[in-house]
C-alpha distance (Angstrom), angle and dihedral (degrees) to the residues before:
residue distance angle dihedral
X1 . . .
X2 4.13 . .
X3 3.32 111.3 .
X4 4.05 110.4 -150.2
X5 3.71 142.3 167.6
X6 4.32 127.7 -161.6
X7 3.81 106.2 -146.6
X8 3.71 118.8 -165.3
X9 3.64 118.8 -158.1
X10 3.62 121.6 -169.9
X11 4.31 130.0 177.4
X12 3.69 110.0 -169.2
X13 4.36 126.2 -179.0
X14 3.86 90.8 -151.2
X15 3.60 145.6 -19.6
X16 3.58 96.0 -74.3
X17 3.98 91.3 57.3
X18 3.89 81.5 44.5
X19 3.76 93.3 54.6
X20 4.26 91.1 51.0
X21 3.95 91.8 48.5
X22 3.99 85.9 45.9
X23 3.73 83.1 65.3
X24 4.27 94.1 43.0
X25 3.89 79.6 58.6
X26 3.31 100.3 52.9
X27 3.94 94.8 49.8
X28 3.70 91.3 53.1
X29 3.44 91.8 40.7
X30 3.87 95.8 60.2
X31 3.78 87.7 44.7
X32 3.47 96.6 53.0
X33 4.02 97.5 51.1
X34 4.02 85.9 45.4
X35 4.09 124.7 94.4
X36 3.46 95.8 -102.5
X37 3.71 89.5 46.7
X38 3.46 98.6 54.2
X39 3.78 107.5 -100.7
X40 3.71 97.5 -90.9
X41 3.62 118.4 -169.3
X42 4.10 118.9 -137.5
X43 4.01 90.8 -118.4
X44 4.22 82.5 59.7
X45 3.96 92.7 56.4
X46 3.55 127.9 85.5
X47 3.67 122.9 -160.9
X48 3.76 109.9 -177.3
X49 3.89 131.2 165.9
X50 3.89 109.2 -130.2
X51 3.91 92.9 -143.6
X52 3.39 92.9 69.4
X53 4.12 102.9 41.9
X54 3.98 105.6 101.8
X55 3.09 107.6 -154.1
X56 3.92 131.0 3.6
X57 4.04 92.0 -118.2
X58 4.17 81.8 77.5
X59 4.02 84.4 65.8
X60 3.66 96.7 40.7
X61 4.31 92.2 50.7
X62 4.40 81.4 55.3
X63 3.97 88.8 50.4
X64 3.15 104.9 42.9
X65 3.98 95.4 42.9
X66 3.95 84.0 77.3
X67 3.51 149.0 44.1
X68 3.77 101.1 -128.6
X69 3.78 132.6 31.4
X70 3.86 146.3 -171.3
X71 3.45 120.1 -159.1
X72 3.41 137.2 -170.2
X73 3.88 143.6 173.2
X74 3.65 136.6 -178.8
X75 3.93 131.2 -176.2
X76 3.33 145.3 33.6
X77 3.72 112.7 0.7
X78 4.19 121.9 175.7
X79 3.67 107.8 -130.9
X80 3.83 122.8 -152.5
X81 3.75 135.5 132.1
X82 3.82 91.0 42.1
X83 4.10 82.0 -69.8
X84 3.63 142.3 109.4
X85 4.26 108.5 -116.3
X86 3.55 110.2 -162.2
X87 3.84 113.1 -148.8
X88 3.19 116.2 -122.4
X89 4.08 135.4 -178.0
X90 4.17 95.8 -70.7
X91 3.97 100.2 -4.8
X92 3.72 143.8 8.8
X93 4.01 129.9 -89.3
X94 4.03 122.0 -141.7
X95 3.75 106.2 -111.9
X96 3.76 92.3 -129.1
X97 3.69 97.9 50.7
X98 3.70 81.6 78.6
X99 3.91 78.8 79.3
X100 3.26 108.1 96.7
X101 3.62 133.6 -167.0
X102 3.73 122.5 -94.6
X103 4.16 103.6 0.3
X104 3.07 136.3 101.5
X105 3.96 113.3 -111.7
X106 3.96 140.1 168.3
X107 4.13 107.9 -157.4
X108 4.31 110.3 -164.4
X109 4.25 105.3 -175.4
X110 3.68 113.5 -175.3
X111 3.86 90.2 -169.5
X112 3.82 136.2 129.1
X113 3.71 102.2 -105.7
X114 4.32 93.7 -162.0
X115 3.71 126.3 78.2
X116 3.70 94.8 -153.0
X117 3.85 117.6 107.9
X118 3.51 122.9 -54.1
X119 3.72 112.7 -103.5
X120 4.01 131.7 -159.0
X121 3.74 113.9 -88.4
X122 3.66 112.1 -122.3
X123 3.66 118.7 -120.9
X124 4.08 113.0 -85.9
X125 4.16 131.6 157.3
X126 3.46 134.7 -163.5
X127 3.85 124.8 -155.9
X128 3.95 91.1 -129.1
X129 3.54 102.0 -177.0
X130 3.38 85.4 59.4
X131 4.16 88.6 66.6
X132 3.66 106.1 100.2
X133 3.76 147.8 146.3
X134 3.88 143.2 175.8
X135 3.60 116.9 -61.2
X136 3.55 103.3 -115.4
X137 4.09 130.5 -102.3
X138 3.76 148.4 148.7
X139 3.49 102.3 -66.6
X140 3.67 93.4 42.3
X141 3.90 86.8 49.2
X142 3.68 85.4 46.0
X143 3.53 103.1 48.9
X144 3.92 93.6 43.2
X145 4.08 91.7 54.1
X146 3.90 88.3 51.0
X147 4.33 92.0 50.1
X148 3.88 86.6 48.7
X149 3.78 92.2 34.8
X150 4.09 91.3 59.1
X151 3.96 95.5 48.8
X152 3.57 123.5 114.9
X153 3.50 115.4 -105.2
X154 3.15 107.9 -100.8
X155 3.72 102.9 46.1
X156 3.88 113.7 165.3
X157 3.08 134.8 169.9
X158 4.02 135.1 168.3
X159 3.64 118.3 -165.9
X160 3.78 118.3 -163.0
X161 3.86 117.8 -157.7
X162 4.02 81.7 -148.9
X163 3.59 146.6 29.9
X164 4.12 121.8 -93.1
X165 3.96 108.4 -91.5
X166 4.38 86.5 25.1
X167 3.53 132.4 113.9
X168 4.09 127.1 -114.6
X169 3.97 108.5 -123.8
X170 3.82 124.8 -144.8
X171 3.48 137.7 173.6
X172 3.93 129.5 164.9
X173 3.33 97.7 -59.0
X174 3.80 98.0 58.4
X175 3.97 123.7 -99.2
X176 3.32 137.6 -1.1
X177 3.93 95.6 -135.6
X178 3.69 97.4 47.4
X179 3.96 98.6 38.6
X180 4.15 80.6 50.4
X181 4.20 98.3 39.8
X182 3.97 93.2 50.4
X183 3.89 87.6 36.4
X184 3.90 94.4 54.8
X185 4.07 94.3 47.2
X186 3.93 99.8 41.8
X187 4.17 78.5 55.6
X188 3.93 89.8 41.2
X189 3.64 87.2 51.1
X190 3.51 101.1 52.1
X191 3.64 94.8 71.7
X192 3.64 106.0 24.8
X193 3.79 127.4 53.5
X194 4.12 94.7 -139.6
X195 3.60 136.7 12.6
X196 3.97 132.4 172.3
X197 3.43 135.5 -124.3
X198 3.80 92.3 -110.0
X199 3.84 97.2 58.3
X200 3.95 94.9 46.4
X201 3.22 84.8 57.9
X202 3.76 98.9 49.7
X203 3.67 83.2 52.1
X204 3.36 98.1 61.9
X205 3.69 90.3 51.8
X206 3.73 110.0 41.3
X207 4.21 81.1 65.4
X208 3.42 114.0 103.5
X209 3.67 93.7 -157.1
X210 3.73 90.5 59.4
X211 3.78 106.3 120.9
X212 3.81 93.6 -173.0
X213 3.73 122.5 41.1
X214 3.86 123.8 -147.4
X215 3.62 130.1 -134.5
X216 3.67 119.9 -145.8
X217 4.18 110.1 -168.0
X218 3.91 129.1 170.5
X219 3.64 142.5 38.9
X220 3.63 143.2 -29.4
X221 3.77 90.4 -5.8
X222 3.65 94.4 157.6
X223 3.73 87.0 60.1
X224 3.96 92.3 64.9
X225 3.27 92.6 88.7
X226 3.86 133.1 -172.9
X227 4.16 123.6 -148.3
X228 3.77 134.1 -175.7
């Protein structure tokens, strides 16, 4: 049987930033313990704040313990070396050293990746309630171990909520990325009985009313693959 773990990493600034990402965690959250999420159960997902992680051999003992992985971060990033640093306790962490050798692994970063100037977010909604996915069950859990099961090892694959040089957009409800990603599969869903990674994300992008772009990088990406 595959062994996996979901770890959520969040870096807020201040309770206010804290109370946004809350609501980032809950979306992924919902998704995660759904069908097409795989039927996670809570003792299989992580939430940890990056602040207060040491050292980055505390994230690499969680990884490594498993064969497959979901991770996610939201908040403040530092950008630099065309990268995304995630802080960490007393230094920062290179977003793709999360990649780890032989597993199989699906990053999701709803980050700015610039290190110019923060602008204003422009003014965006999402119907929320209208964000939902297949309560989860055996078959579901079934089918999802066999997709993951069948990958090559490695599988990796980092999805960015923007594009590189872009800014990350939040408003109350949490980020723009996440609020859009989850938002653009439940609808996916709703008419077809599977979908992949790749073509939610060429969803996202094809719209011309997209304010913030995704970018979808690494391998076998339309073998993630997404079922009601």
């Amino acid at each position: 049987m595959i062994t996996r773990k979901a770890i959520l990493l969040r870096y807020a600034k201040n309770l206010h930033e804290e109370l946004r990402i809350n609501r980032d965690f809950e979306l992924v959250k919902m998704f995660l313990k759904s069908a097409p999420g795989g039927c996670f159960e809570d003792n299989e997902i992580i939430e940890l704040k990056t602040n207060e992680i040491q050292d980055e051999q505390e994230l690499f003992v969680l990884i490594d313990a498993v064969d497959y992985t979901f991770i996610y971060f939201s908040g403040h990033s530092a950008f630099f070396e065309r990268r995304i640093h995630i802080p960490l306790k007393d230094k920062f962490i290179r977003a793709f050293e999360l990649q780890r050798d032989n597993k199989k692994q699906w990053l999701f970063f709803d980050t700015c990746r610039t290190s110019q100037e923060i602008t204003q977010s422009p003014v965006f909604s999402f119907e929320r309630v209208d964000i939902e996915f297949e309560e989860k069950n055996l078959e579901s859990y079934r089918q999802w171990t066999h997709d993951i099961n069948i990958l090559p090892i490695p599988s990796r694959l980092n999805y960015y909520s923007t594009e590189l040089g872009k800014y990350a957009f939040t408003n109350e409800e949490g980020g723009y990325g996440t609020q859009l990603f989850f938002k653009t599969l439940s609808e996916l869903l709703k008419t077809k009985s599977q979908v992949n990674l790749k073509e939610v994300e060429y969803i996202i992008n094809q719209n011309n009313n997209t304010i913030q772009k995704a970018t979808l990088i690494g391998t076998n990406y339309d073998r993630f693959i997404f079922r009601n």
